[in-house]
C-alpha positions in Angstrom: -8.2 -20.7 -45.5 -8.5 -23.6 -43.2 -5.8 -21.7 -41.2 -8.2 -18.3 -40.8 -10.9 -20.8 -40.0 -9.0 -22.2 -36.9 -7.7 -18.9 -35.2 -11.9 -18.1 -35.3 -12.8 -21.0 -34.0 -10.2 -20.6 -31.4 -11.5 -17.0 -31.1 -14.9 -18.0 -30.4 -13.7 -20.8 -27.9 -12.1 -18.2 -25.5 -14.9 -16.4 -24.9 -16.9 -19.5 -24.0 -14.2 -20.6 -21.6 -13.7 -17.6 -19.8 -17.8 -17.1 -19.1 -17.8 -21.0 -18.0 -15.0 -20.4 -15.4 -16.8 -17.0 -14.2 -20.3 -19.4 -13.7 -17.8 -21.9 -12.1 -16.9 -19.9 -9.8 -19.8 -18.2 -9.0 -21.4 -21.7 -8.7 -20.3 -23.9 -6.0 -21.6 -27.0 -7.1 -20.3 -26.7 -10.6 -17.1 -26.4 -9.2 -17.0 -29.0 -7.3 -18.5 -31.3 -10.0 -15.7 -29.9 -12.4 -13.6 -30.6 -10.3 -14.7 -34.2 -9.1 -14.6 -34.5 -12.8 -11.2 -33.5 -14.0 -9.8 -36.2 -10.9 -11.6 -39.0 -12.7 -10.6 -38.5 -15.8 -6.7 -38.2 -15.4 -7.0 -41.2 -12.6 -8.9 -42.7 -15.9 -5.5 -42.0 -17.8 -3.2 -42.7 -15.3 -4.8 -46.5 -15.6 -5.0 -46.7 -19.3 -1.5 -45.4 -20.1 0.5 -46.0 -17.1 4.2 -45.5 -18.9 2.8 -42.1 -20.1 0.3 -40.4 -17.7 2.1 -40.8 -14.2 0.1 -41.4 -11.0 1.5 -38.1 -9.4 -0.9 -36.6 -11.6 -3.8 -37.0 -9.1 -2.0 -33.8 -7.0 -2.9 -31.2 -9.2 -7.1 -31.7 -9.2 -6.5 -31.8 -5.6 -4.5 -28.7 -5.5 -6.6 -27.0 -7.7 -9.9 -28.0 -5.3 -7.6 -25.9 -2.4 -8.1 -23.1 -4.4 -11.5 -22.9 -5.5 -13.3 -25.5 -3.2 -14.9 -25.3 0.5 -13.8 -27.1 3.2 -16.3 -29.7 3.3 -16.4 -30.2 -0.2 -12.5 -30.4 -0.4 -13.0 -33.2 2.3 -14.8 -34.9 0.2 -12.9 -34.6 -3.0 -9.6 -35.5 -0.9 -11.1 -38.8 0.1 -12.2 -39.4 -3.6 -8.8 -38.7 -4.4 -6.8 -41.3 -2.3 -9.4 -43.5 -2.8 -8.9 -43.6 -7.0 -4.8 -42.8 -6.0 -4.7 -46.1 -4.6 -6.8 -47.9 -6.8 -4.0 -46.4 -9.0 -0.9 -47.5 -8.1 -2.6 -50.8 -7.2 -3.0 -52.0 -10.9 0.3 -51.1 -11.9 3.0 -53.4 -12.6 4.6 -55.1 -9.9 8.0 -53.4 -8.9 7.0 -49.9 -9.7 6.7 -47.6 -6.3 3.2 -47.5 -4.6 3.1 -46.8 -0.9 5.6 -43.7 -1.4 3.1 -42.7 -3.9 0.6 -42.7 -1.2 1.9 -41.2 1.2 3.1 -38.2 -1.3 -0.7 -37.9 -1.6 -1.7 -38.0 1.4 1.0 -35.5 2.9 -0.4 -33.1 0.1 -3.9 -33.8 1.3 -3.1 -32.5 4.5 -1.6 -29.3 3.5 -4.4 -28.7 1.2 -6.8 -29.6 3.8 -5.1 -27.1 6.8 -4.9 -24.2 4.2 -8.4 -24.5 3.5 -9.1 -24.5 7.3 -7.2 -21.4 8.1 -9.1 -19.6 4.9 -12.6 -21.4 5.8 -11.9 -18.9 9.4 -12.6 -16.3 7.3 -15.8 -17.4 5.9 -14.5 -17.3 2.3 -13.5 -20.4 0.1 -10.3 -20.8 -1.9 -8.1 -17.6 -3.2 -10.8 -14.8 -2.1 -9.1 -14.1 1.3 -6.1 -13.3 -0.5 -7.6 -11.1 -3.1 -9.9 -9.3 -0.1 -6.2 -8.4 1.5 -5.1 -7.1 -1.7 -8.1 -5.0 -2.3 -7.6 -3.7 1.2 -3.6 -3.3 0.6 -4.8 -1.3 -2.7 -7.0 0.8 -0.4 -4.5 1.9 2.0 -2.5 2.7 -1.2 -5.1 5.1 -2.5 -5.7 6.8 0.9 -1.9 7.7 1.0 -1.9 9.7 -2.4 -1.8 13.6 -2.3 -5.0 15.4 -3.8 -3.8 17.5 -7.1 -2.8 20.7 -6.3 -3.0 24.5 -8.0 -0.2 25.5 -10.3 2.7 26.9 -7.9 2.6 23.9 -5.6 4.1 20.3 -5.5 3.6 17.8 -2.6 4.9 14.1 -2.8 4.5 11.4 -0.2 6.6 8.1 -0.4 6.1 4.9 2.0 8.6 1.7 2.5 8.1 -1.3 4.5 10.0 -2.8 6.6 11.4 -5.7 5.3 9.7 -5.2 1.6 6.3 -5.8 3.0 3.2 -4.8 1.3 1.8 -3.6 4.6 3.4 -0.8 6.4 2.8 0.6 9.9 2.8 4.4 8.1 0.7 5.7 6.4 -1.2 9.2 4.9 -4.6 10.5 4.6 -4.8 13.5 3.0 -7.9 15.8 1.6 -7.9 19.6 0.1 -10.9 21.6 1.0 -12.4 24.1 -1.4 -8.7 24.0 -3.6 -7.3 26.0 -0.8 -6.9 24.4 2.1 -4.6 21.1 2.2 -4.4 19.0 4.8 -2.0 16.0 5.6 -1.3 13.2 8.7 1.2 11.5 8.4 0.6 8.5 10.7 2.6 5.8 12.9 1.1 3.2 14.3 2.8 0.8 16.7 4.9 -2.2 15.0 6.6 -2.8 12.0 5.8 -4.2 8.6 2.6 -6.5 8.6 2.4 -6.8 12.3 0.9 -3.2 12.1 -0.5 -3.4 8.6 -4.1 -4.2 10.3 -3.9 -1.8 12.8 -3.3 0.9 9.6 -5.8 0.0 7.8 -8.2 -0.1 10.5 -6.9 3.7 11.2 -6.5 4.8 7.8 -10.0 4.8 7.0 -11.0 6.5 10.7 -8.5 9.0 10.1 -9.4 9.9 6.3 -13.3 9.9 7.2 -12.5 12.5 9.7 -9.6 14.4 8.0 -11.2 17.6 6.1 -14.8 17.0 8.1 -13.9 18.1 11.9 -11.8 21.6 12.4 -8.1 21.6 12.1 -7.7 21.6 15.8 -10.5 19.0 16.2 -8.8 16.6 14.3 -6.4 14.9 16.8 -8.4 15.1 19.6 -10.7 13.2 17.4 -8.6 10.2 16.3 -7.2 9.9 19.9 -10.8 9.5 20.8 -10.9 6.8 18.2 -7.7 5.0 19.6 -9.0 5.0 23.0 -12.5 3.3 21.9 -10.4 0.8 20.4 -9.2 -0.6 23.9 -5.4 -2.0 22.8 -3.3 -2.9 25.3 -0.1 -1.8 24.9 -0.9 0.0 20.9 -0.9 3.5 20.1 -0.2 5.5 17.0 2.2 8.9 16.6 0.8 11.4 14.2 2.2 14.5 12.6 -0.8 16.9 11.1 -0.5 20.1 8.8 -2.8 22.3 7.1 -1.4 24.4 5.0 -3.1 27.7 3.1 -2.1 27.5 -0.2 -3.2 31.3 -1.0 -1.4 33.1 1.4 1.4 29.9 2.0 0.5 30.2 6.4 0.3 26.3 7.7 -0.5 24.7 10.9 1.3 21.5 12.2 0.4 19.6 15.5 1.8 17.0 16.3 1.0 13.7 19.1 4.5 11.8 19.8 5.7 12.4 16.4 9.3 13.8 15.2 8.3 17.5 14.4 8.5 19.1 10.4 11.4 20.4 9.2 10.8 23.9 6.9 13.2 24.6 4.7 13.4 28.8 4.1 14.7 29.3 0.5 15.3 33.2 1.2 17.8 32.2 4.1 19.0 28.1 2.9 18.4 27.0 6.5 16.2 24.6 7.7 14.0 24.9 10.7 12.2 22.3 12.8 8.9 22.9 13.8 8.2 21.3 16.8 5.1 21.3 18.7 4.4 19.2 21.8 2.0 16.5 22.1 1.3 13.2 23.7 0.7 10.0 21.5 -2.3 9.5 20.7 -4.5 6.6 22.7 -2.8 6.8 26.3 -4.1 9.9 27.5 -8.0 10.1 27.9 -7.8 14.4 27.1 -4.9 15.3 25.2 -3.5 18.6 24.5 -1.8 19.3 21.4 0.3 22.6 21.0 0.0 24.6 17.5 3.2 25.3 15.7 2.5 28.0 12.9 4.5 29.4 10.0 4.3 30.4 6.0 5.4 28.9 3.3 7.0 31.6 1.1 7.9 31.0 -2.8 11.1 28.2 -2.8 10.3 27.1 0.4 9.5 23.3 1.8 7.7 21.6 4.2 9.1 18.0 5.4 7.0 15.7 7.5 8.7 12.2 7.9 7.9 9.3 10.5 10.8 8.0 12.6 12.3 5.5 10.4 13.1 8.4 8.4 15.7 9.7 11.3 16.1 7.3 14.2 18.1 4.5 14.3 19.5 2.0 17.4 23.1 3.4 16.8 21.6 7.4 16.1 18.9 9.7 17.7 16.4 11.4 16.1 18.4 15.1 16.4 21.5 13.6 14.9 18.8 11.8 11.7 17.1 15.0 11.2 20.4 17.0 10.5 21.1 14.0 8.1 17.5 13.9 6.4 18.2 18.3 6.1 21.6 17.6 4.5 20.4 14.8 1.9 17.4 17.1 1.3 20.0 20.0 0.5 21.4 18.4 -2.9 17.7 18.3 -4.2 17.0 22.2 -3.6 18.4 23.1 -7.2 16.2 20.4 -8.8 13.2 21.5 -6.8 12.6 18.8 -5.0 11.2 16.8 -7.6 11.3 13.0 -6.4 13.0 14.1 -3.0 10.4 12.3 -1.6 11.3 8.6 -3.5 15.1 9.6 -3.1 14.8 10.0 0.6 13.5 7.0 1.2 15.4 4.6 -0.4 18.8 6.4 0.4 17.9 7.5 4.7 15.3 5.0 5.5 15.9 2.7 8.1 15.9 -1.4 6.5 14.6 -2.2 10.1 12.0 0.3 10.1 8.9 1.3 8.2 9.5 4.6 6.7 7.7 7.8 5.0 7.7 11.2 3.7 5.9 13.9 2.8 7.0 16.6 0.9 5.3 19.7 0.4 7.2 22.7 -1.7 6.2 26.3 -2.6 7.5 26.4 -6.3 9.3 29.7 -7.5 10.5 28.7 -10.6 9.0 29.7 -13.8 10.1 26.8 -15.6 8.5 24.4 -12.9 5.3 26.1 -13.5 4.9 26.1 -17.2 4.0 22.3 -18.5 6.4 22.2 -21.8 3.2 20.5 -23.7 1.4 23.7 -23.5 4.4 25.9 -24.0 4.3 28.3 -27.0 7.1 28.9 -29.4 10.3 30.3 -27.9 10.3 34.2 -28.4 7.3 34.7 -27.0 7.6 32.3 -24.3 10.8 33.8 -23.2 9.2 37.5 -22.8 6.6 35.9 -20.7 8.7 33.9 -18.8 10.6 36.9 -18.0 7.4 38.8 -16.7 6.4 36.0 -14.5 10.0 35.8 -12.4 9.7 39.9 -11.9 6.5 39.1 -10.3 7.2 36.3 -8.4 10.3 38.4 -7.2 7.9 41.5 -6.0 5.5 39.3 -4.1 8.8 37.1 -2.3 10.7 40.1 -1.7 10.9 40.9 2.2 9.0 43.6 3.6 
Protein backbone atom coordinates (compact mmCIF):
# COMPACT_ATOMS: atom_id res chain seq x y z
CA UNK A 1 0.00 0.00 0.00
CA UNK A 2 2.55 2.37 1.08
CA UNK A 3 4.40 1.17 -2.09
CA UNK A 4 1.24 2.31 -4.57
CA UNK A 5 1.26 5.46 -2.44
CA UNK A 6 4.92 6.40 -3.36
CA UNK A 7 4.97 5.61 -7.23
CA UNK A 8 1.74 8.50 -7.04
CA UNK A 9 3.41 10.70 -5.30
CA UNK A 10 6.25 10.27 -7.55
CA UNK A 11 3.71 10.55 -10.31
CA UNK A 12 2.45 13.72 -9.31
CA UNK A 13 6.11 15.15 -8.64
CA UNK A 14 7.00 14.78 -12.36
CA UNK A 15 4.54 16.72 -13.65
CA UNK A 16 5.36 19.61 -11.21
CA UNK A 17 9.03 19.43 -12.23
CA UNK A 18 8.73 19.41 -15.76
CA UNK A 19 6.23 22.70 -15.72
CA UNK A 20 8.95 24.37 -13.16
CA UNK A 21 11.81 23.82 -15.70
CA UNK A 22 9.50 25.00 -18.68
CA UNK A 23 8.82 28.55 -16.40
CA UNK A 24 12.56 28.31 -15.77
CA UNK A 25 13.41 28.59 -18.83
CA UNK A 26 11.07 30.83 -20.05
CA UNK A 27 12.01 33.09 -17.13
CA UNK A 28 15.36 34.50 -17.00
CA UNK A 29 15.59 35.55 -13.63
CA UNK A 30 14.32 32.29 -12.24
CA UNK A 31 16.98 30.79 -13.84
CA UNK A 32 19.50 32.56 -12.81
CA UNK A 33 18.30 32.62 -9.16
CA UNK A 34 18.00 28.62 -9.54
CA UNK A 35 20.93 28.60 -10.53
CA UNK A 36 22.81 31.08 -8.10
CA UNK A 37 21.01 28.76 -5.78
CA UNK A 38 22.01 25.28 -6.59
CA UNK A 39 26.03 26.86 -6.45
CA UNK A 40 25.36 27.83 -2.79
CA UNK A 41 24.07 24.96 -1.71
CA UNK A 42 26.65 22.27 -2.92
CA UNK A 43 29.63 25.01 -1.94
CA UNK A 44 27.27 24.74 1.50
CA UNK A 45 28.12 20.83 1.26
CA UNK A 46 31.36 20.90 -0.02
CA UNK A 47 32.17 22.85 3.56
CA UNK A 48 30.09 20.70 5.84
CA UNK A 49 31.25 17.35 4.54
CA UNK A 50 34.55 17.89 3.02
CA UNK A 51 35.68 13.88 2.92
CA UNK A 52 32.30 13.36 1.02
CA UNK A 53 31.08 16.28 -1.15
CA UNK A 54 34.43 17.22 -3.11
CA UNK A 55 35.18 20.87 -4.02
CA UNK A 56 35.18 19.98 -7.87
CA UNK A 57 31.58 19.98 -7.36
CA UNK A 58 31.30 23.78 -7.92
CA UNK A 59 31.95 22.95 -11.98
CA UNK A 60 28.82 21.57 -12.74
CA UNK A 61 26.34 24.81 -11.51
CA UNK A 62 28.78 26.65 -13.53
CA UNK A 63 28.44 24.40 -16.49
CA UNK A 64 24.99 24.17 -16.18
CA UNK A 65 24.67 28.36 -16.11
CA UNK A 66 26.64 27.97 -19.82
CA UNK A 67 23.67 26.34 -20.94
CA UNK A 68 20.84 28.16 -19.82
CA UNK A 69 22.27 31.51 -18.61
CA UNK A 70 23.18 34.94 -20.58
CA UNK A 71 26.33 36.31 -20.79
CA UNK A 72 26.14 38.91 -18.28
CA UNK A 73 24.38 36.88 -15.91
CA UNK A 74 26.91 33.97 -16.37
CA UNK A 75 29.56 36.70 -15.51
CA UNK A 76 28.18 37.14 -12.61
CA UNK A 77 27.53 33.67 -11.46
CA UNK A 78 31.23 32.84 -12.56
CA UNK A 79 32.55 35.36 -10.17
CA UNK A 80 30.17 33.97 -7.37
CA UNK A 81 31.52 30.87 -8.14
CA UNK A 82 35.36 31.41 -7.64
CA UNK A 83 34.62 33.56 -5.05
CA UNK A 84 32.66 30.58 -2.76
CA UNK A 85 35.38 27.91 -4.73
CA UNK A 86 38.07 29.59 -2.89
CA UNK A 87 36.39 30.16 0.19
CA UNK A 88 36.19 26.39 -0.26
CA UNK A 89 39.36 24.95 -0.51
CA UNK A 90 40.43 27.65 2.00
CA UNK A 91 38.77 25.92 5.10
CA UNK A 92 39.92 22.63 4.28
CA UNK A 93 42.53 20.76 5.99
CA UNK A 94 45.91 21.65 5.54
CA UNK A 95 47.76 19.45 2.95
CA UNK A 96 44.87 18.81 0.81
CA UNK A 97 45.29 20.49 -2.94
CA UNK A 98 43.89 24.18 -3.26
CA UNK A 99 45.51 26.32 -5.87
CA UNK A 100 45.18 23.43 -8.61
CA UNK A 101 41.65 23.35 -7.51
CA UNK A 102 41.51 27.01 -8.50
CA UNK A 103 42.94 27.12 -11.32
CA UNK A 104 40.74 23.90 -12.56
CA UNK A 105 37.95 26.42 -11.99
CA UNK A 106 38.97 29.14 -13.31
CA UNK A 107 40.17 27.38 -16.69
CA UNK A 108 36.47 26.00 -16.82
CA UNK A 109 35.25 29.52 -16.27
CA UNK A 110 36.82 30.60 -19.21
CA UNK A 111 35.57 28.13 -21.57
CA UNK A 112 32.13 28.57 -20.25
CA UNK A 113 32.48 32.18 -20.51
CA UNK A 114 33.93 32.17 -24.49
CA UNK A 115 31.11 29.63 -25.49
CA UNK A 116 28.61 31.83 -24.07
CA UNK A 117 30.23 34.79 -26.12
CA UNK A 118 30.21 33.10 -29.38
CA UNK A 119 26.32 32.06 -28.72
CA UNK A 120 25.44 35.61 -27.10
CA UNK A 121 26.61 36.72 -31.22
CA UNK A 122 23.54 35.25 -32.07
CA UNK A 123 21.38 37.00 -29.79
CA UNK A 124 20.13 33.79 -28.15
CA UNK A 125 21.24 32.38 -24.59
CA UNK A 126 22.45 28.90 -23.73
CA UNK A 127 21.51 25.68 -26.09
CA UNK A 128 18.84 27.66 -28.38
CA UNK A 129 21.40 28.36 -31.16
CA UNK A 130 21.96 24.82 -31.36
CA UNK A 131 18.38 23.71 -31.45
CA UNK A 132 17.59 26.86 -34.09
CA UNK A 133 20.41 24.84 -36.43
CA UNK A 134 18.69 21.69 -35.93
CA UNK A 135 15.30 23.06 -36.69
CA UNK A 136 16.83 24.49 -39.80
CA UNK A 137 18.87 21.12 -40.60
CA UNK A 138 15.27 19.43 -40.16
CA UNK A 139 13.97 21.88 -42.73
CA UNK A 140 16.30 21.27 -45.41
CA UNK A 141 15.50 17.62 -44.62
CA UNK A 142 11.79 18.15 -45.36
CA UNK A 143 12.33 20.24 -48.50
CA UNK A 144 14.41 17.31 -50.00
CA UNK A 145 11.51 14.66 -49.79
CA UNK A 146 9.55 13.65 -53.05
CA UNK A 147 5.63 14.59 -52.96
CA UNK A 148 3.54 11.06 -53.05
CA UNK A 149 2.94 10.08 -56.34
CA UNK A 150 -0.14 8.16 -58.36
CA UNK A 151 -0.10 4.40 -58.52
CA UNK A 152 2.32 3.39 -61.49
CA UNK A 153 5.18 5.71 -60.32
CA UNK A 154 8.01 5.58 -57.76
CA UNK A 155 10.67 8.37 -57.31
CA UNK A 156 13.37 8.30 -54.38
CA UNK A 157 15.95 10.95 -53.58
CA UNK A 158 18.91 10.04 -51.19
CA UNK A 159 21.64 12.75 -49.83
CA UNK A 160 25.17 12.04 -48.01
CA UNK A 161 27.62 14.43 -46.61
CA UNK A 162 30.78 14.78 -46.93
CA UNK A 163 32.54 13.61 -44.13
CA UNK A 164 29.09 12.36 -42.16
CA UNK A 165 27.95 15.99 -41.76
CA UNK A 166 24.49 16.90 -41.08
CA UNK A 167 24.74 19.73 -43.62
CA UNK A 168 25.33 18.94 -47.21
CA UNK A 169 26.04 21.20 -50.12
CA UNK A 170 23.13 19.16 -52.20
CA UNK A 171 20.11 19.32 -51.88
CA UNK A 172 16.23 18.83 -53.53
CA UNK A 173 13.13 20.83 -53.77
CA UNK A 174 10.52 19.15 -55.29
CA UNK A 175 6.57 20.00 -55.76
CA UNK A 176 3.67 18.10 -58.02
CA UNK A 177 1.18 20.29 -59.54
CA UNK A 178 -2.37 19.28 -59.91
CA UNK A 179 -1.14 15.27 -59.33
CA UNK A 180 0.24 15.43 -62.79
CA UNK A 181 2.90 17.36 -63.23
CA UNK A 182 6.19 16.65 -61.05
CA UNK A 183 8.86 18.61 -60.82
CA UNK A 184 12.48 18.08 -59.26
CA UNK A 185 16.05 20.30 -58.92
CA UNK A 186 18.43 18.63 -57.79
CA UNK A 187 20.92 21.33 -56.53
CA UNK A 188 24.82 21.93 -55.94
CA UNK A 189 26.03 24.62 -54.35
CA UNK A 190 29.66 25.47 -54.09
CA UNK A 191 31.68 23.57 -51.11
CA UNK A 192 31.44 20.64 -49.31
CA UNK A 193 29.86 19.45 -46.10
CA UNK A 194 28.97 22.42 -43.66
CA UNK A 195 31.05 24.98 -45.39
CA UNK A 196 27.99 24.97 -47.92
CA UNK A 197 25.38 23.87 -45.51
CA UNK A 198 24.31 27.78 -45.09
CA UNK A 199 24.61 28.62 -48.50
CA UNK A 200 21.83 25.43 -49.02
CA UNK A 201 19.64 26.41 -46.79
CA UNK A 202 19.61 29.84 -47.80
CA UNK A 203 18.82 28.39 -51.51
CA UNK A 204 16.64 25.61 -50.59
CA UNK A 205 14.00 27.73 -49.44
CA UNK A 206 14.41 30.36 -52.74
CA UNK A 207 14.42 27.56 -54.86
CA UNK A 208 11.25 25.59 -53.31
CA UNK A 209 9.19 28.98 -53.07
CA UNK A 210 9.76 29.32 -56.74
CA UNK A 211 9.65 25.61 -57.88
CA UNK A 212 5.90 24.77 -59.11
CA UNK A 213 4.94 28.87 -58.95
CA UNK A 214 7.06 30.28 -62.23
CA UNK A 215 6.81 28.17 -65.65
CA UNK A 216 9.04 25.21 -66.24
CA UNK A 217 11.35 27.31 -68.41
CA UNK A 218 11.14 30.28 -65.95
CA UNK A 219 12.45 28.40 -63.27
CA UNK A 220 16.32 28.65 -63.73
CA UNK A 221 16.43 31.85 -65.09
CA UNK A 222 14.73 32.71 -61.88
CA UNK A 223 17.01 31.16 -59.26
CA UNK A 224 20.07 32.48 -61.31
CA UNK A 225 18.46 35.74 -60.77
CA UNK A 226 18.39 34.90 -57.13
CA UNK A 227 22.18 33.91 -57.05
CA UNK A 228 23.22 36.93 -58.70
CA UNK A 229 21.27 39.27 -56.05
CA UNK A 230 23.14 37.52 -53.61
CA UNK A 231 26.57 39.15 -54.60
CA UNK A 232 29.14 35.96 -53.65
CA UNK A 233 32.41 36.27 -54.70
CA UNK A 234 33.66 33.38 -55.95
CA UNK A 235 29.94 31.00 -55.07
CA UNK A 236 27.72 29.59 -57.46
CA UNK A 237 25.44 26.62 -57.52
CA UNK A 238 24.92 23.77 -60.49
CA UNK A 239 21.41 22.60 -60.83
CA UNK A 240 19.74 19.78 -62.77
CA UNK A 241 15.80 20.43 -63.29
CA UNK A 242 13.02 17.97 -64.66
CA UNK A 243 9.42 18.06 -65.02
CA UNK A 244 8.00 15.17 -65.85
CA UNK A 245 4.22 14.35 -67.15
CA UNK A 246 3.13 11.65 -65.39
CA UNK A 247 -0.05 10.95 -67.77
CA UNK A 248 1.53 10.64 -70.85
CA UNK A 249 5.34 9.82 -69.24
CA UNK A 250 7.01 13.20 -71.69
CA UNK A 251 9.68 15.11 -69.24
CA UNK A 252 11.68 18.15 -69.60
CA UNK A 253 15.26 18.37 -68.02
CA UNK A 254 17.50 21.65 -68.12
CA UNK A 255 20.27 21.74 -66.73
CA UNK A 256 22.94 24.97 -65.51
CA UNK A 257 26.64 23.33 -65.01
CA UNK A 258 25.30 20.17 -63.87
CA UNK A 259 26.21 16.38 -65.04
CA UNK A 260 23.17 15.71 -67.39
CA UNK A 261 20.19 12.58 -66.49
CA UNK A 262 20.81 9.39 -67.48
CA UNK A 263 17.33 7.49 -68.88
CA UNK A 264 17.26 4.11 -68.67
CA UNK A 265 14.82 2.54 -71.77
CA UNK A 266 13.41 -0.76 -70.42
CA UNK A 267 12.15 -1.73 -74.03
CA UNK A 268 15.93 -1.50 -75.34
CA UNK A 269 18.17 -2.14 -71.61
CA UNK A 270 20.38 0.87 -72.62
CA UNK A 271 20.85 3.81 -70.92
CA UNK A 272 20.91 7.28 -72.35
CA UNK A 273 22.28 10.53 -71.09
CA UNK A 274 20.35 13.49 -71.53
CA UNK A 275 22.36 16.32 -71.72
CA UNK A 276 21.36 19.72 -72.22
CA UNK A 277 23.77 22.72 -72.11
CA UNK A 278 23.81 25.45 -69.61
CA UNK A 279 25.95 27.74 -67.66
CA UNK A 280 26.09 27.65 -63.76
CA UNK A 281 23.92 29.49 -62.34
CA UNK A 282 25.14 33.08 -60.73
CA UNK A 283 28.12 34.00 -63.16
CA UNK A 284 26.25 34.98 -66.10
CA UNK A 285 23.87 38.00 -65.76
CA UNK A 286 21.25 36.30 -68.84
CA UNK A 287 21.65 32.75 -69.07
CA UNK A 288 20.45 30.41 -71.64
CA UNK A 289 19.48 27.02 -70.74
CA UNK A 290 18.87 24.38 -73.59
CA UNK A 291 15.70 21.96 -73.23
CA UNK A 292 16.39 18.28 -73.47
CA UNK A 293 12.95 16.30 -73.93
CA UNK A 294 11.94 12.64 -73.81
CA UNK A 295 9.13 10.04 -72.33
CA UNK A 296 9.22 7.93 -69.84
CA UNK A 297 7.56 4.63 -71.13
CA UNK A 298 6.34 1.75 -68.69
CA UNK A 299 9.88 0.08 -67.00
CA UNK A 300 11.76 3.01 -67.74
CA UNK A 301 13.96 5.44 -65.32
CA UNK A 302 15.07 8.69 -64.91
CA UNK A 303 18.50 9.32 -62.87
CA UNK A 304 19.44 12.78 -61.82
CA UNK A 305 22.64 12.70 -59.50
CA UNK A 306 25.15 15.61 -58.46
CA UNK A 307 28.84 15.11 -59.19
CA UNK A 308 29.90 13.34 -56.26
CA UNK A 309 27.82 10.69 -57.55
CA UNK A 310 30.38 10.23 -60.78
CA UNK A 311 33.47 12.43 -60.53
CA UNK A 312 36.38 11.70 -58.67
CA UNK A 313 40.27 13.34 -58.64
CA UNK A 314 41.47 9.89 -60.16
CA UNK A 315 38.07 9.55 -62.71
CA UNK A 316 35.95 11.97 -64.99
CA UNK A 317 32.59 12.40 -64.93
CA UNK A 318 32.05 10.15 -68.42
CA UNK A 319 34.07 7.26 -67.00
CA UNK A 320 31.50 7.73 -63.34
CA UNK A 321 28.47 7.80 -65.28
CA UNK A 322 29.07 4.46 -67.12
CA UNK A 323 29.84 3.22 -63.49
CA UNK A 324 26.64 4.84 -61.78
CA UNK A 325 24.63 3.00 -65.36
CA UNK A 326 26.34 -0.29 -64.49
CA UNK A 327 25.66 -0.36 -60.57
CA UNK A 328 22.10 0.87 -61.50
CA UNK A 329 21.81 -2.26 -63.91
CA UNK A 330 21.73 -4.98 -60.98
CA UNK A 331 18.71 -3.14 -59.49
CA UNK A 332 16.53 -3.20 -62.83
CA UNK A 333 14.98 -6.76 -61.83
CA UNK A 334 14.11 -5.45 -58.34
CA UNK A 335 12.59 -2.25 -59.77
CA UNK A 336 14.71 0.00 -58.45
CA UNK A 337 13.39 -0.06 -55.11
CA UNK A 338 16.08 1.57 -52.71
CA UNK A 339 18.52 2.20 -55.82
CA UNK A 340 18.53 5.43 -54.66
CA UNK A 341 20.02 4.58 -50.79
CA UNK A 342 22.17 1.67 -52.57
CA UNK A 343 23.83 4.16 -54.88
CA UNK A 344 24.89 6.22 -52.55
CA UNK A 345 26.56 4.49 -50.08
CA UNK A 346 28.22 2.03 -52.60
CA UNK A 347 29.35 5.14 -55.77
CA UNK A 348 29.42 8.17 -53.66
CA UNK A 349 32.48 9.96 -53.35
CA UNK A 350 33.79 9.96 -49.16
CA UNK A 351 35.31 13.34 -50.22
CA UNK A 352 32.30 14.70 -51.74
CA UNK A 353 28.75 15.54 -50.92
CA UNK A 354 26.51 13.30 -52.89
CA UNK A 355 22.77 12.70 -54.15
CA UNK A 356 20.23 11.02 -56.17
CA UNK A 357 17.14 11.12 -57.53
CA UNK A 358 15.42 8.42 -58.89
CA UNK A 359 12.38 8.55 -60.78
CA UNK A 360 10.86 5.09 -62.41
CA UNK A 361 7.87 4.31 -64.68
CA UNK A 362 6.60 1.02 -62.89
CA UNK A 363 5.35 -1.87 -65.26
CA UNK A 364 4.99 -4.48 -63.00
CA UNK A 365 1.77 -5.65 -61.71
CA UNK A 366 2.99 -6.80 -58.58
CA UNK A 367 4.77 -3.32 -57.82
CA UNK A 368 1.40 -1.82 -58.28
CA UNK A 369 -0.88 -3.81 -56.09
CA UNK A 370 -0.17 -3.00 -52.09
CA UNK A 371 -0.31 -6.84 -50.71
CA UNK A 372 -2.58 -5.18 -47.65
CA UNK A 373 -5.33 -4.57 -50.03
CA UNK A 374 -4.80 -7.66 -52.09
CA UNK A 375 -7.80 -10.08 -52.34
CA UNK A 376 -7.53 -13.80 -52.03
CA UNK A 377 -5.37 -15.58 -54.60
CA UNK A 378 -7.77 -16.93 -57.48
CA UNK A 379 -9.19 -13.98 -58.06
CA UNK A 380 -6.24 -11.90 -57.66
CA UNK A 381 -4.41 -13.96 -60.14
CA UNK A 382 -7.17 -13.42 -63.10
CA UNK A 383 -6.90 -9.78 -62.42
CA UNK A 384 -3.47 -9.64 -62.25
CA UNK A 385 -3.33 -11.28 -65.56
CA UNK A 386 -5.69 -8.60 -67.15
CA UNK A 387 -3.66 -5.82 -65.91
CA UNK A 388 -0.12 -7.04 -67.58
CA UNK A 389 -2.19 -7.56 -71.15
CA UNK A 390 -3.00 -4.01 -70.75
CA UNK A 391 0.06 -2.61 -69.71
CA UNK A 392 1.63 -4.65 -72.65
CA UNK A 393 -0.95 -2.93 -75.36
CA UNK A 394 -0.33 0.59 -74.14
CA UNK A 395 3.96 -0.20 -74.03
CA UNK A 396 3.93 -1.91 -77.16
CA UNK A 397 5.79 0.16 -79.98
CA UNK A 398 3.88 1.77 -82.63
Amino acid sequence: MSNSSGFAGLRRVGPGARSLVRHARKSHPLTFVGVLALTVAVSAAALAGPSVVPAAILIIPLMLGGLLLRFRSLVVLTLISMVLGSYVVSERAIGLPRTGFVVILGVAAWIVLTGAKVRSRLGVQGTRGESMLIELRDILTAQGELPRLPAGWRAEVAIRSAGGASFSGDFVVSTLRDDELLEVALVDVSGKGIDAGTRALLLSGAFGGLLGVLPVEEFLPAANHYLRRQDWDDDFATVVHVAVNLRSGDFEVRTAGHPPAIQFDAWSGRWATRDSDGPLLGLVETPEFTLNAGQLKLGDALFLYSDGMVETPRRDIGRGTDRLAGHAERLVAHGFKGAADELVTEIGGPGDDSAIVVIHRQTNPSELVDPAECAPPRTLSSALRRRRLAMLRQSRPV
